[in-house]
Structures are given as C-alpha cells and as structure tokens.
N, C-alpha and C positions, 0 to 999 in steps of 0.2 A: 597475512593471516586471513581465513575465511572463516565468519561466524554467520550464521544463521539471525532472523530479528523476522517476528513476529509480529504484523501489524495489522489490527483491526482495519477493512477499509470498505467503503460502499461502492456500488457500481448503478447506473441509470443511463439510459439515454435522453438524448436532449432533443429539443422541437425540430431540428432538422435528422435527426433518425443518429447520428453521432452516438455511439458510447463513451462516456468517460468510467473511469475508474480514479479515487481518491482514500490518500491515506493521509497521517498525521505520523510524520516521523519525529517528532517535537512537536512542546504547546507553542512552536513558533516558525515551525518546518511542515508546510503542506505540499506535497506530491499529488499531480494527476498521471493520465496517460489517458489517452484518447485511441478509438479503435471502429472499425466497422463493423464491428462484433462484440460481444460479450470478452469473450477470452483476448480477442484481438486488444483490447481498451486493458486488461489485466496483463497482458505481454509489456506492453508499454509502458504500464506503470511498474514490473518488475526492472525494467531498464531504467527508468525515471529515478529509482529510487537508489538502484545502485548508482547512476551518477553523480546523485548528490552524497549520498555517502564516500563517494571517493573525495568530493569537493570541501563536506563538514565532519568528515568522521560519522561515526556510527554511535548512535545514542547510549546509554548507560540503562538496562534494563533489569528490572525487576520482576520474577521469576516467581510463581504463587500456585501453590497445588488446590485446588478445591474441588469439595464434592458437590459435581451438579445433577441436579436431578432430572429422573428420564422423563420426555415427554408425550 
C-alpha cells in the first residue's frame, strides 16, 4: 500500500559545510539525511525515512483543515 505522510522537518548545514536535513517521524522516531547540498541532505532524508518506515510502519496521522492567514 502507498500512502503519503507529511512531515514538518528543518534543514542547515553544519561547520564543515555538510547539509543535514531532519524530521520527527514519532515523538520518539528522529530521521536525518545528510547531503552536499540543500536538496541533496533532503533526497537523503526522503530515503531515510522511507527506510524506517519499511522497518517501524508508518505513523497514525492526524489530518486538520485550518485557515491560515496571508502574509
């Protein structure tokens, strides 16, 4: 079955010029992916995270309409 999952995650590079990329698949399931690039560190943590979701299953999500306001 393929489902889609939606994860808030941050991106920075680190003092050796490294990109990571980091999500919170669980309050107890943290994925990175590292990259030599922006997108590259974000490729990585798309595979990262599908691996662990093959390994823990795929979280139980919660699904919320809201009106946000333009900025």
């Amino acid at each position: 079955m393929r489902r889609q999952l939606h994860l808030p995650f941050i991106v920075g590079q680190d003092e050796d010029g490294t990109w990571i990329a980091e999500a919170a698949l669980t309050p107890d399931i943290f994925v990175s992916g590292e990259g030599e690039t922006r997108e590259g560190s974000l490729d990585d943590l798309r595979l990262q995270i599908a691996r662990v979701v093959a390994d823990s299953g795929a979280p139980e999500q919660l699904v919320v309409d809201v009106d946000v306001p333009d900025n």
